[in-house]
C-alpha positions in Angstrom: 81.7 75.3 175.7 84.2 76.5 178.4 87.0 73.7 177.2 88.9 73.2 173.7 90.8 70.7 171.8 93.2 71.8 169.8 95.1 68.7 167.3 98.3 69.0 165.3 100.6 66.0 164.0 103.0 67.7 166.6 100.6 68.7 169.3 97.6 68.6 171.2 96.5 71.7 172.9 93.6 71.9 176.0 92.3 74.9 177.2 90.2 75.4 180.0 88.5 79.1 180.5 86.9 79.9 184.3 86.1 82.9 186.0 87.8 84.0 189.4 85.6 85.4 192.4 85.2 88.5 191.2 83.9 87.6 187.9 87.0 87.9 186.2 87.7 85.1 183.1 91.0 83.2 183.5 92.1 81.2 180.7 94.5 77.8 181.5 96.2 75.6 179.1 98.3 72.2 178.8 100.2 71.1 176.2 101.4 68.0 174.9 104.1 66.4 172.3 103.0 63.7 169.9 105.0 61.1 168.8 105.9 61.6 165.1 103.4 60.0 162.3 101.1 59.4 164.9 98.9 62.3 163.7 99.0 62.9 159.8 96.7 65.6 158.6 94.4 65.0 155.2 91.3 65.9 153.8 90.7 62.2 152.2 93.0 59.3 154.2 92.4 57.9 158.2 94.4 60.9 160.1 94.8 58.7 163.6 97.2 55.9 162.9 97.0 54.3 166.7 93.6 55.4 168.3 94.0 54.1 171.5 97.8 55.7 171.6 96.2 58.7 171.2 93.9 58.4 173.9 96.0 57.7 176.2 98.0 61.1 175.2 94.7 63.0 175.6 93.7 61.4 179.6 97.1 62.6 180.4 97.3 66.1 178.9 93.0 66.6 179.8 93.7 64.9 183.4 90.3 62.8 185.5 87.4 62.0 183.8 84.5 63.5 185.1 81.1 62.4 185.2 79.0 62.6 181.6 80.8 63.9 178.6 82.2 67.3 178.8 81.1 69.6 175.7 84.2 71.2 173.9 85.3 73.1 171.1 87.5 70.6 168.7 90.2 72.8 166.2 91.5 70.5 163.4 94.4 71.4 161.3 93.7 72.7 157.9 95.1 69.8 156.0 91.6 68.0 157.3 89.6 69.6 155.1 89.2 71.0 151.4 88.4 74.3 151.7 87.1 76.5 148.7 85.6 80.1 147.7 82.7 79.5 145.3 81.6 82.4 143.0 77.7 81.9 142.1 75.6 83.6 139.7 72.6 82.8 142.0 71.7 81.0 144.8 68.3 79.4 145.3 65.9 80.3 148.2 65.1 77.1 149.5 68.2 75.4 152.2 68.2 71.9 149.8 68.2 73.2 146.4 71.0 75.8 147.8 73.0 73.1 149.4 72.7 70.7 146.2 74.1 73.4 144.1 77.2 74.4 146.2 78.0 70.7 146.7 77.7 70.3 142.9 79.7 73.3 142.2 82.4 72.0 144.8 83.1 68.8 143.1 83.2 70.3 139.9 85.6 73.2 141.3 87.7 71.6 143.3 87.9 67.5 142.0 87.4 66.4 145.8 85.0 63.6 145.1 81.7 64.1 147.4 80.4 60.7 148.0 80.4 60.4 151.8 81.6 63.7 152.5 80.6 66.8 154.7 80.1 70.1 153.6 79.3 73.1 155.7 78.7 76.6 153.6 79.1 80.5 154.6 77.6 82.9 152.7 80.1 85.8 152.6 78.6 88.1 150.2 75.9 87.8 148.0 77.5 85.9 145.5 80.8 84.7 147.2 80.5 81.3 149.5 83.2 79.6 151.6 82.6 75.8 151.4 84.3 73.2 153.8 84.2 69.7 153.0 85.3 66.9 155.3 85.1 63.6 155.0 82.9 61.6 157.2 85.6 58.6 158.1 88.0 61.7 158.6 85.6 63.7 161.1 84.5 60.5 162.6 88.2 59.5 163.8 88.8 62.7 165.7 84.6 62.0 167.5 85.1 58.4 168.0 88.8 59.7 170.3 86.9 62.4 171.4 84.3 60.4 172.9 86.6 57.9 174.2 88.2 60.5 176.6 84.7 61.7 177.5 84.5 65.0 175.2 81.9 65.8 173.4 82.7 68.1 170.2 79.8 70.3 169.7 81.7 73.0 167.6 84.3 71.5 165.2 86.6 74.0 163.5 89.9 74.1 161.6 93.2 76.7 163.0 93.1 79.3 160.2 89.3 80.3 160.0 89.1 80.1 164.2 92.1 82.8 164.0 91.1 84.8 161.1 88.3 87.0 163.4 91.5 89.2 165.4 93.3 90.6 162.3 90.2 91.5 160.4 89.1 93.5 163.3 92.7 94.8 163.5 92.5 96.2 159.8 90.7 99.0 158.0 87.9 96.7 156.1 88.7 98.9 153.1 92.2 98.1 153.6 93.7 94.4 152.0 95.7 91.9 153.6 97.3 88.6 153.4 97.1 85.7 155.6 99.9 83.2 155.8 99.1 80.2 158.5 102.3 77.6 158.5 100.8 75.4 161.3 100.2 71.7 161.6 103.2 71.3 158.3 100.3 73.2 156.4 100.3 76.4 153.8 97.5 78.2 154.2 97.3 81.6 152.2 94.4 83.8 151.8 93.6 87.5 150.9 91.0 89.4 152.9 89.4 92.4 151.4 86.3 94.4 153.0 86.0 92.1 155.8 86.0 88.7 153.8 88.6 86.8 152.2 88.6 87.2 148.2 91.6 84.4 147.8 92.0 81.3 149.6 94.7 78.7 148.7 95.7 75.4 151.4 98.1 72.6 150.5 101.2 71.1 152.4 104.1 73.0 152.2 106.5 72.3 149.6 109.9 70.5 150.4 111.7 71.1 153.2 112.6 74.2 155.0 111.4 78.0 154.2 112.5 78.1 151.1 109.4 75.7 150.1 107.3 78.0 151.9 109.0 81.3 150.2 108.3 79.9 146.6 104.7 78.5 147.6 103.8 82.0 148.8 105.7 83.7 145.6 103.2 81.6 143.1 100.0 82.4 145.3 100.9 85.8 145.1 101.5 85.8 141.4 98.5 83.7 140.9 96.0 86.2 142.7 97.7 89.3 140.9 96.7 87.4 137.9 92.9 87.4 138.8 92.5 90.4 141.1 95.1 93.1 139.4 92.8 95.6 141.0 93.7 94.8 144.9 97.3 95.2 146.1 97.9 93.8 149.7 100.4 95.5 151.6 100.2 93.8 154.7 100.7 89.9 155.5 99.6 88.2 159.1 102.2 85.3 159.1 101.2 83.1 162.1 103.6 80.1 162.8 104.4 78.2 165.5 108.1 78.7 165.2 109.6 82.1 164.8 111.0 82.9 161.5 113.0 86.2 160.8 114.3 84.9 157.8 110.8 84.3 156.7 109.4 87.3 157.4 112.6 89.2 156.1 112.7 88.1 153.0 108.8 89.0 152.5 109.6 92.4 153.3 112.1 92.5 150.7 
């Protein structure tokens, strides 16, 4: 898809790439505020409290409808989903027995109740699998306004994992580092280590301010020196959408 949604409870984000003449790719995007509570990210409740106000947010930031639906890339915030790292003894060979297992696994892992529920898996290493679960009422929101405005989602992803491909290309794969993503009100922290992440922990931030997000971050870390004493990150991507020198000072320290 040459087009992308991005949604946040503050924004939504369209993006457009083209090429010029000569060949060249050009990249154009629009922003656009959203009224407050309008938007409220979570893995299990309706996100969209006014539909149709949202629609008419997403004509005016898209612009005219075209003929047919136009096929886009949709990026949800993390909040949408449950996201976990499941360590498996063994996997089965065949697709349905495999995907039986990690959904059981899930439930039992991460109390997030399956029944009408999507889950999408990644094999990162040979024992070590990302799952995603969404529900289907929560996905469906986000289509049914997608489809309204003529877009067609054929790719649905959330911000963190769509980001996480530039710094791991960035850094030494033998070389850790953290990942702290503060956008859409969320706290997502994860530790990558030989090109996949080891450690993954999402939740709202805590209270208000930085100094939630200071001591969320303090008990992650403390938590994953706990169960990997062996890896020592010295580096931390902090992407936000506001900058924060106090934030980033006081990691440092």
């Amino acid at each position: 898809p040459q087009c992308s949604l991005k949604l946040g409870p503050r924004h939504a984000i369209w993006v457009e790439q083209s090429r010029d003449w000569r060949g060249r790719r050009r990249c154009r995007y629009r922003l656009a505020d959203l009224p407050q509570d309008l938007l409220r990210p979570s893995p299990v409740e309706p996100n969209i409290s006014d539909p149709a106000a949202l629609e008419a947010r997403l004509r005016a930031l898209i612009g005219p409808e075209k003929k047919g639906a136009r096929s886009i890339v949709l990026v949800l915030p993390d909040l949408c989903v449950r996201a976990t790292l499941l360590e498996m003894d063994a996997l089965p060979s065949r697709p349905s027995e495999r995907d039986a297992l990690i959904r059981w696994r899930l439930e039992q892992e991460s109390a997030f109740p399956l029944a009408g529920t999507k889950v999408v898996a990644q094999l990162l290493a040979p024992k070590t699998v990302l799952a995603v679960a969404i529900r289907e009422a929560v996905l469906g929101q986000y289509e049914t306004v997608c489809e309204a405005v003529g877009l067609y989602p054929v790719d649905v992803n959330v911000a963190s994992f769509f980001l996480w491909a530039a710094p791991i290309e960035a850094v030494s794969p033998a070389e850790p580092f953290a990942w702290l993503s503060l956008l859409d009100c969320g706290f997502t922290f994860a530790i990558h280590h030989e090109g996949r992440p080891i450690f993954l922990r999402t939740k709202i931030q805590s209270g208000t301010g930085r100094e939630g997000v200071f001591h969320d971050l303090a008990r992650s870390l403390a938590f994953f020196a706990e169960t990997h004493p062996q890896v020592s990150p010295r580096r931390l991507v902090l992407i936000s959408e506001e900058p924060d020198a106090d934030l980033e000072q006081r990691v440092t320290d």
